[in-house]
Every structure is written in structure tokens, then in C-alpha cells.
Phi, psi and omega in degrees: 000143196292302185317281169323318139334279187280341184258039188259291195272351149284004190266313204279342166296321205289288168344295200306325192279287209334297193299337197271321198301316182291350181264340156282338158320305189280334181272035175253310174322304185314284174318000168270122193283097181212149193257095160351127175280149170349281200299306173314322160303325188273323183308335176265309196288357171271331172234037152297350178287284206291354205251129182274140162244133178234038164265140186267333205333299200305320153325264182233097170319103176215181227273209163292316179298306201285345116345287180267005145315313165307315184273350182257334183277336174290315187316301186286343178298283191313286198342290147357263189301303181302304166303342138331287197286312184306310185295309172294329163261336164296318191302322181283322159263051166037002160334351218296337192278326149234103193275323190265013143281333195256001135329302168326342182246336173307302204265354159277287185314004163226010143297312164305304153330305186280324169312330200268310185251000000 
């Protein structure tokens, strides 16, 4: 069944993401500076992998200010682009009349977006 399927295969995107937040969740304890029993300890240095750093340092040395100027200007950007991309498509699917059920996937994708940075 078609129906059956596709909400098959969102429950395993939805599970997959939950799980990639929580596995970014969880390496933000390994930066705390506390010292860990074993097993816990190797599981954050085992899930030190998932945690993205987006600091330029490696790149462009730059100051503090100028760190987070870069990142509230990365913030508006995506928003941006996410609104951009939200518009462009009720425009192509002639949506315009119910714009706010498909809002909904707008502010879910820029909730993810801000959690993510």
C-alpha cells in the first residue's frame, strides 16, 4: 500500500534525525570539563564524530565579535534561503490559499536549522 509506505519511511527519517540530534547532544557533555567513568567516557569520544565544529579558526583566525557576526549572519542566511525555497515551492504548487498547513514544515525546518547552529 502506497499510504503505508510513505509513512513507513518517515517514521525511519524521523527516528534517524532524532537520533543524529541526540548523538550531537550528547558529545556536547565531552566538552565538559568533568571527568567521566569509562564506558561513558569512550561513547562521547565515540560520538566526538557527529559533532560538527564551524568554527574558522582553522581558515581565518578571527576575533570573537567577528565569530559571532559570522554566525548570526549564517542564521539569516539559511532563514533566508529557507524562505526563499518555502515560496518557490507553494508558488509552483499553487498552494497560496493554504499557505499555513504548509507553514508548518517552513518553522519546522527553521527550528532544525537553528538547533543545528
Amino acid at each position: 500500500d502506497g499510504a503505508t509506505q510513505g509513512k513507513s519511511g518517515l517514521l525511519i527519517w524521523l527516528s534517524l534525525s532524532q537520533m543524529f540530534v541526540l548523538f550531537q547532544q550528547l558529545s556536547v557533555l565531552s566538552q565538559i570539563e568533568v571527568r567521566w567513568p569509562p564506558p561513558l567516557s569512550d561513547l562521547l569520544s565515540l560520538l566526538m564524530v557527529v559533532n560538527f565544529d564551524l568554527s574558522s579558526d582553522c581558515i581565518v583566525p578571527l576575533s570573537p565579535l567577528a565569530r559571532f557576526a559570522a554566525r548570526v549572519m549564517l542564521v539569516v542566511g539559511m532563514f533566508t534561503q529557507l524562505l526563499l525555497i518555502h515560496f518557490i515551492v507553494v508558488a509552483i504548487k499553487g498552494h497560496w490559499r493554504i499557505w499555513r498547513v504548509r507553514a508548518t514544515s517552513l518553522w519546522g525546518s527553521m527550528g532544525t536549522t537553528f538547533m543545528a547552529l
